[in-house]
KOLROSE-144577 format. One line per 5 residues: their letters; for each residue z, x, y of N, C-alpha, C. Coordinates in nm, 4 decimals, m for minus. Each point is the difference from the previous one (the first is absolute). Layout:
<marvexs>
a	Z X Y Z X Y Z X Y | ... $
</marvexs>
This chain:
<marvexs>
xxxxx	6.0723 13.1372 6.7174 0.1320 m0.0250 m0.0579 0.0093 0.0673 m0.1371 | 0.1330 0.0545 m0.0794 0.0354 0.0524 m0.0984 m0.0310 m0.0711 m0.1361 | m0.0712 0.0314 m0.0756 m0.0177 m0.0999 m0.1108 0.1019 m0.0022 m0.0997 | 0.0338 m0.0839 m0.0856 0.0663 m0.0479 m0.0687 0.1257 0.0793 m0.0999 | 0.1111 0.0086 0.0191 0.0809 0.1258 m0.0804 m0.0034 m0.0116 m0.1585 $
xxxxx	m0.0678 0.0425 m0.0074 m0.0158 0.0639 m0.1993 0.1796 m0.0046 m0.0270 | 0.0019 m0.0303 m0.1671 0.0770 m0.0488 m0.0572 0.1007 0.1777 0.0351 | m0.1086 0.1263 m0.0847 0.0791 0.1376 0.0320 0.0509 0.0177 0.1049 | m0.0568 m0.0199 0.1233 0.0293 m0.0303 0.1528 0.1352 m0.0055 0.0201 | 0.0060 m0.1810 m0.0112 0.1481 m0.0250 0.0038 0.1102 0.0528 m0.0726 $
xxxxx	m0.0466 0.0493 m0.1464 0.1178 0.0708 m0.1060 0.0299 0.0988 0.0929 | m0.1037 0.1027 0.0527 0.0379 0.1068 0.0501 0.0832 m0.0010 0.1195 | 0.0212 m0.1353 0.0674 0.0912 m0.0011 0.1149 0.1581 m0.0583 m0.0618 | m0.0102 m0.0755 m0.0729 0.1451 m0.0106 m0.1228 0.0337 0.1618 m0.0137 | 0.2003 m0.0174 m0.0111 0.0517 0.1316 0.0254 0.0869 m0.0097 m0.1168 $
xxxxx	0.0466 0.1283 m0.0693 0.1026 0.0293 m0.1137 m0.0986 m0.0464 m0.1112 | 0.1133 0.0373 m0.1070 m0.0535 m0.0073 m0.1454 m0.0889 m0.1198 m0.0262 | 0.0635 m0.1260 0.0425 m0.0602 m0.1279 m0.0294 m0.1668 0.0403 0.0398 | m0.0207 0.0439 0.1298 m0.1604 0.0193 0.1049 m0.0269 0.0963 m0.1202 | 0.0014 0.0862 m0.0510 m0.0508 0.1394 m0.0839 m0.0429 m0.1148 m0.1375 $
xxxxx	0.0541 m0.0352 m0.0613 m0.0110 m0.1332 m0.0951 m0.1286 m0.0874 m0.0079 | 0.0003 m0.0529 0.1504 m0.1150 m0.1022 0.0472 m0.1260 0.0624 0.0886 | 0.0594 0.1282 0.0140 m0.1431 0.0727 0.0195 m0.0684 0.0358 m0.1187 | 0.0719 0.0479 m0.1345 m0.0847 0.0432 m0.1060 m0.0397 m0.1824 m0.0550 | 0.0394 m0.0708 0.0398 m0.0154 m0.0996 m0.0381 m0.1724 m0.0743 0.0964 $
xxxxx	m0.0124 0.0381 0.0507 m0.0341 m0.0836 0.1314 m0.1577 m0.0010 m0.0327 | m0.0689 0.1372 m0.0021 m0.1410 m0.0189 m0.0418 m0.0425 m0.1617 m0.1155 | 0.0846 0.0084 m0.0866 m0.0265 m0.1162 m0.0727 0.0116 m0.1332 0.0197 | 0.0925 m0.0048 0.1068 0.0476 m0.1513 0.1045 m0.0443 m0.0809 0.1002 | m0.0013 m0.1099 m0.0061 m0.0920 m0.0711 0.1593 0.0649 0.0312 0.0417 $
xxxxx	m0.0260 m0.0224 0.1433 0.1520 0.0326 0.1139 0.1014 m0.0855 m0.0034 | m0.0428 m0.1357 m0.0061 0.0671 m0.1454 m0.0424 0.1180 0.0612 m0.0981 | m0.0732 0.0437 m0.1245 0.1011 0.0491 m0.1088 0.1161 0.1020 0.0817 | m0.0926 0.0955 0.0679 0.0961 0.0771 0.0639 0.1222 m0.0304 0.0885 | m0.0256 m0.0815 0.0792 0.0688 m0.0470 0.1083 0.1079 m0.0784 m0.0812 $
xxxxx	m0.0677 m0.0575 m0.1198 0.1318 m0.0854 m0.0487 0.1093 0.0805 m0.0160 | m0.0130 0.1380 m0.1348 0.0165 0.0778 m0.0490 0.1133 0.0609 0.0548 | m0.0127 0.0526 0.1670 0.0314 0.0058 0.0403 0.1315 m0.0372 0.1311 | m0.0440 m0.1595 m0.0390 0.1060 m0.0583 0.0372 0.1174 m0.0122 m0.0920 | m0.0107 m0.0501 m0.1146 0.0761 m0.0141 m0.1093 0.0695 0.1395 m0.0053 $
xxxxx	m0.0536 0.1329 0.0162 0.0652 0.0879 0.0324 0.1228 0.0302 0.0911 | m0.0555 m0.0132 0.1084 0.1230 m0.0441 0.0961 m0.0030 m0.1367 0.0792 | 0.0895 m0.0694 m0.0603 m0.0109 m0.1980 0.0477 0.1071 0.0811 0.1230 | m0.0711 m0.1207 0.0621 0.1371 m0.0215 0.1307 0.1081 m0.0780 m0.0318 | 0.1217 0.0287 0.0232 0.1203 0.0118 m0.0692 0.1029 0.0220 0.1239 $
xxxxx	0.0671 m0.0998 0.0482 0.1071 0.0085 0.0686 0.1579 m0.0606 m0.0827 | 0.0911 0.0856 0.0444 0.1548 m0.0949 m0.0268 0.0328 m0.0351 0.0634 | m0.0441 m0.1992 0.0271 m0.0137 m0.0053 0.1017 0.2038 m0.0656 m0.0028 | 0.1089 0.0521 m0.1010 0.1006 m0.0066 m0.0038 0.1261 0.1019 0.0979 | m0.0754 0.1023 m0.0187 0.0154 0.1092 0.0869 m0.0040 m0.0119 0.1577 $
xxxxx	m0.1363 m0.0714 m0.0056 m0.0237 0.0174 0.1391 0.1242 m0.1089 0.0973 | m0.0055 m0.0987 m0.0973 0.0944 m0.1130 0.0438 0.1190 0.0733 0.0773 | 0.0517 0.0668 m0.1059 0.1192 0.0842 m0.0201 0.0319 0.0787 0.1439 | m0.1365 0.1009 m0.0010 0.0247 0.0783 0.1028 m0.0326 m0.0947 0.1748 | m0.0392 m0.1173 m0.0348 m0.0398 m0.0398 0.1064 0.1360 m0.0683 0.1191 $
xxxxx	0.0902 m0.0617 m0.1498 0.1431 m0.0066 0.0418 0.1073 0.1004 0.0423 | m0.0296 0.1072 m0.0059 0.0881 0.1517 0.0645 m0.0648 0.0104 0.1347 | 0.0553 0.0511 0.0656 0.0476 0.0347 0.1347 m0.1189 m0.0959 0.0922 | 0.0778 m0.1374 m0.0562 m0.1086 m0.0891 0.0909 0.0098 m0.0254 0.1281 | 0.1059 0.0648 0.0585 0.0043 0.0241 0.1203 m0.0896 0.0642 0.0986 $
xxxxx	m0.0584 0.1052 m0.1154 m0.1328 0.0289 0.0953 m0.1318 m0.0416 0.0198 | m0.0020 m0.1135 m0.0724 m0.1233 m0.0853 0.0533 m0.1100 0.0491 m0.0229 | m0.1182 m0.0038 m0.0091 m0.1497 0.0475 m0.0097 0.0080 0.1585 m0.0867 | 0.1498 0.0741 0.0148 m0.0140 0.1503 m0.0777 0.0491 m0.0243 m0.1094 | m0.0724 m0.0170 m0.0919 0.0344 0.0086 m0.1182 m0.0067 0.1377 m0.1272 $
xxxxx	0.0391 0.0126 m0.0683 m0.0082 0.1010 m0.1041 m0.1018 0.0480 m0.0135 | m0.1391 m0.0286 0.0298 m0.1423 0.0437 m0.0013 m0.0402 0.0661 0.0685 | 0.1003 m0.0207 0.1122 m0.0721 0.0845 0.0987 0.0366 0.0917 0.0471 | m0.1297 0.0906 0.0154 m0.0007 0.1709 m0.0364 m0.0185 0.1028 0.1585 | 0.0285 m0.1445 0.1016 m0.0191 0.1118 0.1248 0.1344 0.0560 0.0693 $
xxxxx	m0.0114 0.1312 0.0466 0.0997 0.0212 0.0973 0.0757 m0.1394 0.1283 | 0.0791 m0.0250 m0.0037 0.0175 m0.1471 0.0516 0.0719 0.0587 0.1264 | 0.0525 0.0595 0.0067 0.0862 0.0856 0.1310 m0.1123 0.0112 0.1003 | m0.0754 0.1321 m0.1106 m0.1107 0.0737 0.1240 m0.1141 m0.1276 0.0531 | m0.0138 m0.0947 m0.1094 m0.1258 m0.0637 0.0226 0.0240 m0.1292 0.1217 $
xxxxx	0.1484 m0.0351 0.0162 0.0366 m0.0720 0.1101 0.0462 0.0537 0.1120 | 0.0243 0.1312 m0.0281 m0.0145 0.1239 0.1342 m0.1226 m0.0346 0.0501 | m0.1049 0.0689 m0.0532 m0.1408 m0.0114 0.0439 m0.0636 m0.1333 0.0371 | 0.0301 m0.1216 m0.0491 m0.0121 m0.0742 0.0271 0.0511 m0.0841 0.1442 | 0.1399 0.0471 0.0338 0.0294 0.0004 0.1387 m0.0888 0.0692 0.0951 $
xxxxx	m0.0205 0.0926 m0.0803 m0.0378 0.1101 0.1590 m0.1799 m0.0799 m0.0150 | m0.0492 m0.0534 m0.0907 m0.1825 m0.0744 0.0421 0.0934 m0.1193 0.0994 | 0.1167 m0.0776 m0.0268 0.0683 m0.1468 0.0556 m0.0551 0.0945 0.1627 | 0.1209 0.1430 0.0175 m0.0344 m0.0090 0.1574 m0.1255 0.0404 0.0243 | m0.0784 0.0447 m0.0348 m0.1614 0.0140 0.0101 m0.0162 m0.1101 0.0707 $
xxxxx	m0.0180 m0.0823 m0.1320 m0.0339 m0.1711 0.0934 0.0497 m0.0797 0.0928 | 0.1289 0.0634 0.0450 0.0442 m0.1014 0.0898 m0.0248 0.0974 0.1644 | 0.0248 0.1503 m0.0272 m0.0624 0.0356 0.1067 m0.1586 m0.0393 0.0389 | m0.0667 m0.0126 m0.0820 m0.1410 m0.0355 0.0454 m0.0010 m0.1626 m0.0367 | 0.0776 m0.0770 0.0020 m0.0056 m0.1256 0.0812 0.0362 0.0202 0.1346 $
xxxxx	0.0924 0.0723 0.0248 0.0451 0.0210 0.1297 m0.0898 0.0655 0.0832 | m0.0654 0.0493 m0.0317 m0.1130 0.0843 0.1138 m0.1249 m0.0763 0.0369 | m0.0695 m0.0666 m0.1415 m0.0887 m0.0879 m0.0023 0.0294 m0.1274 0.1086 | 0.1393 m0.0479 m0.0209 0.0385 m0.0702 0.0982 0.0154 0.0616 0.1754 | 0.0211 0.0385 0.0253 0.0168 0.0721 0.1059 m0.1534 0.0048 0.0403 $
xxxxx	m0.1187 0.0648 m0.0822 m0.0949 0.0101 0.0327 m0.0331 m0.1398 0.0000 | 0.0049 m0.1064 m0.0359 m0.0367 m0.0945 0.0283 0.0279 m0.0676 0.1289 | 0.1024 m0.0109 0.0429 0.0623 m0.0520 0.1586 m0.0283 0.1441 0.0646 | m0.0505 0.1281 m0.0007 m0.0194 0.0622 0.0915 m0.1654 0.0195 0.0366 | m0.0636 m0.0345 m0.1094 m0.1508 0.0195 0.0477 m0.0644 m0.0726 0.0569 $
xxxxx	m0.0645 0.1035 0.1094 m0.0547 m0.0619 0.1198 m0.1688 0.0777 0.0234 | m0.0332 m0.0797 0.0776 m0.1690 0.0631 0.0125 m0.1026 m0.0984 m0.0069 | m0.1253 0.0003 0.0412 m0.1369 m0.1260 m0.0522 0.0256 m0.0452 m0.1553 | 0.0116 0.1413 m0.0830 m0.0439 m0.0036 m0.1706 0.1472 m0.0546 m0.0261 | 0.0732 m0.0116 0.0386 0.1274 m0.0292 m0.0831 0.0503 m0.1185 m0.0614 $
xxxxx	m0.0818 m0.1023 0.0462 0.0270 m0.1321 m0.1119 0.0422 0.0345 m0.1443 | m0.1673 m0.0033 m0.0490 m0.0359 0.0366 m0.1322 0.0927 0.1128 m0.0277 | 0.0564 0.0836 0.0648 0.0439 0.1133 m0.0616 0.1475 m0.0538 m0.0471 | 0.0773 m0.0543 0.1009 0.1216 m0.0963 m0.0071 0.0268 m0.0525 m0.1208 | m0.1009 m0.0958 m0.0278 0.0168 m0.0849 m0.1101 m0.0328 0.0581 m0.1028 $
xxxxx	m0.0311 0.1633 m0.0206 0.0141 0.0874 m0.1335 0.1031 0.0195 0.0105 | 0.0665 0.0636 0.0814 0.1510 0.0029 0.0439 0.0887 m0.0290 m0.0840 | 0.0057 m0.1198 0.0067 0.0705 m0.1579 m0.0039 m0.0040 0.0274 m0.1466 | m0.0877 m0.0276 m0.1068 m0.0821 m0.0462 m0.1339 0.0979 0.1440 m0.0363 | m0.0210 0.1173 0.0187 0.0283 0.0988 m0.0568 0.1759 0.0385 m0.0098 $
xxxxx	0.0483 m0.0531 0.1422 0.1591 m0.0098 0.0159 0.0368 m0.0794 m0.0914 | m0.0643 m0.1369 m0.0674 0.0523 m0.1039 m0.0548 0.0178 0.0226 m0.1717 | m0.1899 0.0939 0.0282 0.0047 0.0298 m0.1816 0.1212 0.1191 m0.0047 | 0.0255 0.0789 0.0993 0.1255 0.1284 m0.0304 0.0750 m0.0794 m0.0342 | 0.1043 m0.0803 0.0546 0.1069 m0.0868 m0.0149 m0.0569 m0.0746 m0.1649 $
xxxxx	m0.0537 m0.0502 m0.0501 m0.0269 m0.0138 m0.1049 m0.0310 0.1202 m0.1341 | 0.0347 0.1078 0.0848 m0.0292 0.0925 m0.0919 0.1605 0.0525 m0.0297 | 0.0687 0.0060 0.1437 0.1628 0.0233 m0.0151 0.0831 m0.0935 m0.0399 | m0.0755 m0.1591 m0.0466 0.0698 m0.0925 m0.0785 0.0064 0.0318 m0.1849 | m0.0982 0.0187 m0.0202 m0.0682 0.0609 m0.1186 0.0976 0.0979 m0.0760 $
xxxxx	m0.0208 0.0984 0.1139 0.1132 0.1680 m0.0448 0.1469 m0.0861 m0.0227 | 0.0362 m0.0731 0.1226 0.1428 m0.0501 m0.0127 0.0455 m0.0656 m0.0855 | m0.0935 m0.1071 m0.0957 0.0357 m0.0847 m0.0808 m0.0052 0.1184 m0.1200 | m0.0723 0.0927 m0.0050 m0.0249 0.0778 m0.1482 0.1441 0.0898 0.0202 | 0.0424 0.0131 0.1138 0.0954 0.0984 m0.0270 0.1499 m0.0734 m0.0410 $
xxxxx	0.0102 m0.1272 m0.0027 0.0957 m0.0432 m0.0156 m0.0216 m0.0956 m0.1201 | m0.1094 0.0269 m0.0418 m0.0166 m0.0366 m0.1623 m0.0275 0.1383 m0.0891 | 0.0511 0.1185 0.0631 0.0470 0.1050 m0.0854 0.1750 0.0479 0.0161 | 0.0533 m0.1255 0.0729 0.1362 m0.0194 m0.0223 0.0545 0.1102 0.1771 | m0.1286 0.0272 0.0694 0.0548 0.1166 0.0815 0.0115 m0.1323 0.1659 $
xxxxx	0.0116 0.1212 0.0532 0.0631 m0.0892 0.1691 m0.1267 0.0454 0.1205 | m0.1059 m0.0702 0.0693 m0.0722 0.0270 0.0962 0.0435 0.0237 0.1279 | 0.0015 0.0851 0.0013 0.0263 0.0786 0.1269 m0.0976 m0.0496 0.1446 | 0.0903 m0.0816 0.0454 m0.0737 m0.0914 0.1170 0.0766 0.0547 0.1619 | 0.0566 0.0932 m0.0503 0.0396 0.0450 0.1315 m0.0337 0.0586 0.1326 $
xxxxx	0.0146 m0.0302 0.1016 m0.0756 0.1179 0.1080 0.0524 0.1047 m0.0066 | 0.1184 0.0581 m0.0380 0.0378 0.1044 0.0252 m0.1012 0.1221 m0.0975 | m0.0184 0.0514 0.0214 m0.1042 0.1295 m0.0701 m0.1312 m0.0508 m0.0844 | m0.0388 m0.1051 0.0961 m0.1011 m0.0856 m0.0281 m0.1209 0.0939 m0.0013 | m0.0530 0.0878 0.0453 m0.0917 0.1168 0.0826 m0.0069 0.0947 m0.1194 $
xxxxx	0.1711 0.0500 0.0332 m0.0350 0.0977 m0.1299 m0.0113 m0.0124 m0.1421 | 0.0288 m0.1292 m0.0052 m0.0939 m0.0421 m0.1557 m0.1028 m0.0260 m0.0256 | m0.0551 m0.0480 0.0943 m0.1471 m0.0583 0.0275 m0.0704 0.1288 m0.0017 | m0.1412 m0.0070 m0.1077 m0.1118 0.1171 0.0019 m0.0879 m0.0127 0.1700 | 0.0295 m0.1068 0.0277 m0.1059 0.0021 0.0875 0.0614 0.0250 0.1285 $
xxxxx	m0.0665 0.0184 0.1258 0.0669 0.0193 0.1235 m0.0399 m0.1460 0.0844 | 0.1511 m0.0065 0.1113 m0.0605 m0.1335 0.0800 m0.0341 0.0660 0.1327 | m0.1577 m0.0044 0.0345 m0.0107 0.0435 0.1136 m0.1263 m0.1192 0.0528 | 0.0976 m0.0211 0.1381 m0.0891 m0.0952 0.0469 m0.1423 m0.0254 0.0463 | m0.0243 0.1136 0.0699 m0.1504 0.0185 0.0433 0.0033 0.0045 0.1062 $
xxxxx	m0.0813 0.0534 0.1233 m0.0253 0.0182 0.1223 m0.1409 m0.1239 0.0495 | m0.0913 m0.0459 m0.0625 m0.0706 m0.1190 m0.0343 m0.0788 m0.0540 m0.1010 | m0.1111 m0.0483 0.0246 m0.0191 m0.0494 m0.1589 m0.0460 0.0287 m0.0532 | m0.1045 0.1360 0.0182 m0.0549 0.0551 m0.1031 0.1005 0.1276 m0.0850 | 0.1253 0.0197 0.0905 0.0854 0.0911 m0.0299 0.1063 m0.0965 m0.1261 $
xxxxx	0.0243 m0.1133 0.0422 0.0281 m0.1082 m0.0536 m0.0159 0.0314 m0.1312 | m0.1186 m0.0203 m0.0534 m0.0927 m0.0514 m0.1024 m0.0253 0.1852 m0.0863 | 0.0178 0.0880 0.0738 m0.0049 0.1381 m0.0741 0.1248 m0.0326 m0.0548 | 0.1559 m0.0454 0.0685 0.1135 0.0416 m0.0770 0.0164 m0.0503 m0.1310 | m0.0685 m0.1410 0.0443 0.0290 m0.0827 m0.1372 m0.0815 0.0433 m0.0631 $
xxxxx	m0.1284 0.0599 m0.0122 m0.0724 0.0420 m0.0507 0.0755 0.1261 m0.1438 | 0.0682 0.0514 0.1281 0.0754 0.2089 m0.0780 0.1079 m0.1344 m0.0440 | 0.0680 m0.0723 m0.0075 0.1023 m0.0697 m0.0792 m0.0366 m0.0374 m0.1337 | m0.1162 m0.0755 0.0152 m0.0714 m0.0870 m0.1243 m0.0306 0.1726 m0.1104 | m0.0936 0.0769 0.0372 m0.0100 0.1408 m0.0953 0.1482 0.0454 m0.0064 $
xxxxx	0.1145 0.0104 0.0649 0.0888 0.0452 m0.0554 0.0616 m0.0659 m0.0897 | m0.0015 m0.1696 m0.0065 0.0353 m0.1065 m0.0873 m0.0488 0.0211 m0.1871 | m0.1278 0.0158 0.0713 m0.1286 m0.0086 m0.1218 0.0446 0.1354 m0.0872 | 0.0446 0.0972 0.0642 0.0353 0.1280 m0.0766 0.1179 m0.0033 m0.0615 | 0.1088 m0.0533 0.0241 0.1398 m0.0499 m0.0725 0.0008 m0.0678 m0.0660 $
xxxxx	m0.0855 m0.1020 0.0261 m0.0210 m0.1092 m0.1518 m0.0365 0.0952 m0.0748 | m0.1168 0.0326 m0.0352 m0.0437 0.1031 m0.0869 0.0853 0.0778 m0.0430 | 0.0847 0.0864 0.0589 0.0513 0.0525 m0.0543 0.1496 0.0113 m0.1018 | 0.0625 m0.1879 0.0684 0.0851 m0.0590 m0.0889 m0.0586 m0.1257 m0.0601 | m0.1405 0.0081 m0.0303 m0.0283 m0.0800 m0.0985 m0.0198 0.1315 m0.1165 $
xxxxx	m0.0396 0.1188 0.0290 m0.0306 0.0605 m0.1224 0.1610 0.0876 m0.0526 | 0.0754 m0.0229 0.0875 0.1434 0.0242 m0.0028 0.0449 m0.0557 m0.1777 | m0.0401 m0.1590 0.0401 0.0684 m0.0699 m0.0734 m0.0569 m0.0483 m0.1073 | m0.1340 0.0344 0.0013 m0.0788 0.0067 m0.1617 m0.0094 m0.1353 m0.0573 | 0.0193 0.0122 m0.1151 0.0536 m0.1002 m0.0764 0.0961 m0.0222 m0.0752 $
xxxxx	0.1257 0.0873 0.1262 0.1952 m0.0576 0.0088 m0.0090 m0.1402 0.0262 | m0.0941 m0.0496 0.0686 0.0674 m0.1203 0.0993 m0.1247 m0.0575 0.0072 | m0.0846 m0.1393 m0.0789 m0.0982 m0.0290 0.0500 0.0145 m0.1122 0.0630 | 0.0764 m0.0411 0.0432 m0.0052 m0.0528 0.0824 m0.0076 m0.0125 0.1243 | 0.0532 0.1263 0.0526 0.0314 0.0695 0.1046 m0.0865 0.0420 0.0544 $
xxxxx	m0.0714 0.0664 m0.1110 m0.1315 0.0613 0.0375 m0.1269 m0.1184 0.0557 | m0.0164 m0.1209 m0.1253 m0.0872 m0.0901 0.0796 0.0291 m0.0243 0.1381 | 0.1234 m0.0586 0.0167 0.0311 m0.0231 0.1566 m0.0788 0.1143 0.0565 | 0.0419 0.1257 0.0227 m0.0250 0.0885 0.0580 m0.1620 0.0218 0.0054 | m0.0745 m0.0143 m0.0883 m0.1588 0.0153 m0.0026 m0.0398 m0.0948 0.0537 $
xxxxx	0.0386 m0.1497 0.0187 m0.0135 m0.1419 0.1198 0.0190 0.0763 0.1062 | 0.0922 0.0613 0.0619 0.0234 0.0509 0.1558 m0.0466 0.0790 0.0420 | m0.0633 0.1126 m0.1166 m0.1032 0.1139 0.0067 m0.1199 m0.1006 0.0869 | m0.0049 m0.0544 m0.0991 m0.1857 m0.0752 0.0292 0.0152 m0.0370 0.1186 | 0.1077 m0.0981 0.0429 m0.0096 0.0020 0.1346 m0.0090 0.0734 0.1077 $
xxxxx	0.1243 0.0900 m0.0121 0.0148 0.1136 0.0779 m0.1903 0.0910 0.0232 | m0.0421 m0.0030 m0.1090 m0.1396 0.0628 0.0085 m0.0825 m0.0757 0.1107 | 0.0064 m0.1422 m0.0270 m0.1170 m0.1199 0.0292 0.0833 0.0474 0.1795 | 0.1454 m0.0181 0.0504 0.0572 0.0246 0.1298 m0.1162 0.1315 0.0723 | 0.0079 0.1194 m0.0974 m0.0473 0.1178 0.0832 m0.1612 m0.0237 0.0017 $
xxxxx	m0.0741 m0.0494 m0.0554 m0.1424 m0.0329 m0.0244 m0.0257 m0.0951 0.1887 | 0.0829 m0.1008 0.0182 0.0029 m0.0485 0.0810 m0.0043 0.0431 0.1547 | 0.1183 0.1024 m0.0087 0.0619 0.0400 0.1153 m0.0960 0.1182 0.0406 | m0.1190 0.0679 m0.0769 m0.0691 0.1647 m0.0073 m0.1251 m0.1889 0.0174 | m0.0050 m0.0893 m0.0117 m0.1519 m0.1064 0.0214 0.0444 m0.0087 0.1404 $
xxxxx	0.0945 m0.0459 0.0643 0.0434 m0.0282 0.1233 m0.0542 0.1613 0.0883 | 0.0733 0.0696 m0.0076 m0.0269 0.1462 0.0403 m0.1062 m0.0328 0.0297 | m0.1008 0.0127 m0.1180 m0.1350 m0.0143 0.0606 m0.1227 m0.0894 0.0622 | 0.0778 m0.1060 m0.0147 m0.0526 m0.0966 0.0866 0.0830 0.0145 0.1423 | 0.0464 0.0545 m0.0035 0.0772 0.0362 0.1752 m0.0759 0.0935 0.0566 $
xxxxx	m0.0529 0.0915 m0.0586 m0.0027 0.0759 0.0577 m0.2176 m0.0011 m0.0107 | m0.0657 m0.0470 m0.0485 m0.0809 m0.0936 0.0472 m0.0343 m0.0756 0.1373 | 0.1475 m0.0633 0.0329 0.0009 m0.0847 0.0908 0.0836 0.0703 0.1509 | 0.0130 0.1244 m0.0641 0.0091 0.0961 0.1496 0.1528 0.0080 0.0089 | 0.0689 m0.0964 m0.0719 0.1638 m0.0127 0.0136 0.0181 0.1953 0.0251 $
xxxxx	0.1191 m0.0052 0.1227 0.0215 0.0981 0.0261 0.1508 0.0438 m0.0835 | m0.0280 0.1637 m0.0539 0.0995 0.0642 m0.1002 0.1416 m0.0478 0.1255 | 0.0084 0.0686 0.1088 0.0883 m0.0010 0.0614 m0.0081 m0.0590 0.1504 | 0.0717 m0.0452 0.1006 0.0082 m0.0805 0.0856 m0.0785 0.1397 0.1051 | m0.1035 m0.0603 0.0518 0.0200 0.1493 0.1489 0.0297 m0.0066 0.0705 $
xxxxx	0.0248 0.1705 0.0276 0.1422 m0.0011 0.1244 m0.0595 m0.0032 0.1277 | 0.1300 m0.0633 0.0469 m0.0044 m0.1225 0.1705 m0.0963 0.1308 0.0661 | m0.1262 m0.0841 0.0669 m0.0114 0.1192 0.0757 0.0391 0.0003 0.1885 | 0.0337 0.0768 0.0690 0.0774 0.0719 0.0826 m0.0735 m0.0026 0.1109 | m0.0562 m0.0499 0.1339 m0.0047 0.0059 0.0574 m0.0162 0.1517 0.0916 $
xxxx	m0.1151 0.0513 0.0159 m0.0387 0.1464 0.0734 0.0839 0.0222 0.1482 | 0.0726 0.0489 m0.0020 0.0829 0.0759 0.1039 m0.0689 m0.0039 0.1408 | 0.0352 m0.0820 0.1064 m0.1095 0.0251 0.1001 m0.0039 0.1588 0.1000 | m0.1393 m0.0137 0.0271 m0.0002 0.1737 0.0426 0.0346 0.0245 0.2027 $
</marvexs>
């Protein structure tokens, strides 16, 4: 571990005239001294009269207040289009659940199930944040697909099953990422949510690539084989 930050240390991470001051200052100072020094320099200091002020203007919009520094249009755009993410892959997860069949398919079912339930908890999440940035969730079927990053494809059986959701969960995991780093630190709130659904979304594909391979271990066949045909008599 890093040992202890010298009094110069910290001066040297202090910025502007005041830091130039308490760096020539600093060799001669405990850090104690320093740190005080330094506070008294810049105290934390709110108006908190102001804030009152601005908190009463356009209180109609609820949770957006004057502080906040994110794109609110684009960021509840994007935020719809993760909503249909998740609700198409409740919908498939479900489907795969009442459609899988085979010896192995219990256990596989009741991942199913767990994973359809946490999606739907993930498209509750998006929905409540988007309408505490004053915007409207788009719960519609109509162009449900083409908002959604992910595709709904059902599967031919269950190890085909378990690949789709598989290519869903990495296409999930890659959009978070890329509108969590979208949104920086415009929106942290937004962003925590979003790094909760990451983790999941990760812990989903970890699962579904463990299944894979315990299927295929156990001989589970990729695809059904075809009927065979009866030899033509001679």
């Amino acid at each position: 571990m890093p040992g202890p930050v010298s009094a110069t240390a910290a001066a040297a991470m202090w910025c502007g005239a005041v830091g130039e001051r308490l760096l020539q200052l600093a060799p001669t100072m405990s850090l104690y001294a320093l740190e005080h020094a330094m506070a008294q320099a810049k105290p934390f200091v709110t108006d908190i009269e102001n804030i009152r002020t601005r908190a009463r203007q356009d209180i109609e919009q609820g949770a957006v207040t004057a502080g906040y520094s994110g794109d609110r249009e684009t960021i509840v755009k994007l935020l719809n289009h993760a909503l249909a993410t998740e609700l198409v892959c409740v919908l498939r997860y479900k489907y795969h659940y009442y459609m899988a069949s085979g010896i192995n398919s219990q256990s596989v079912k009741s991942e199913f199930l767990e994973h359809a339930n946490e999606e739907q908890g993930h498209a509750d999440l998006i929905a409540e944040r988007i309408t505490q940035l004053d915007g409207k969730p788009n719960l519609s079927p109509e162009g449900l697909l083409s908002r959604s990053h992910a595709d709904y494809v059902e599967g031919v059986d269950l190890v085909d099953m378990i690949k789709e959701d598989l290519v869903a969960e990495r296409i999930a995991i890659d959009s978070y990422r890329e509108l969590i780093a979208y949104i920086g630190t415009d929106d942290s709130t937004t962003r925590r949510m979003l790094e909760g659904i990451l983790a999941m979304e990760e812990e989903h594909a970890e699962e579904m690539n463990t299944l894979l391979e315990q299927l295929g271990k156990k001989g589970e066949p990729a695809k059904p084989a075809p009927p065979r045909h009866p030899l033509p008599a001679k």
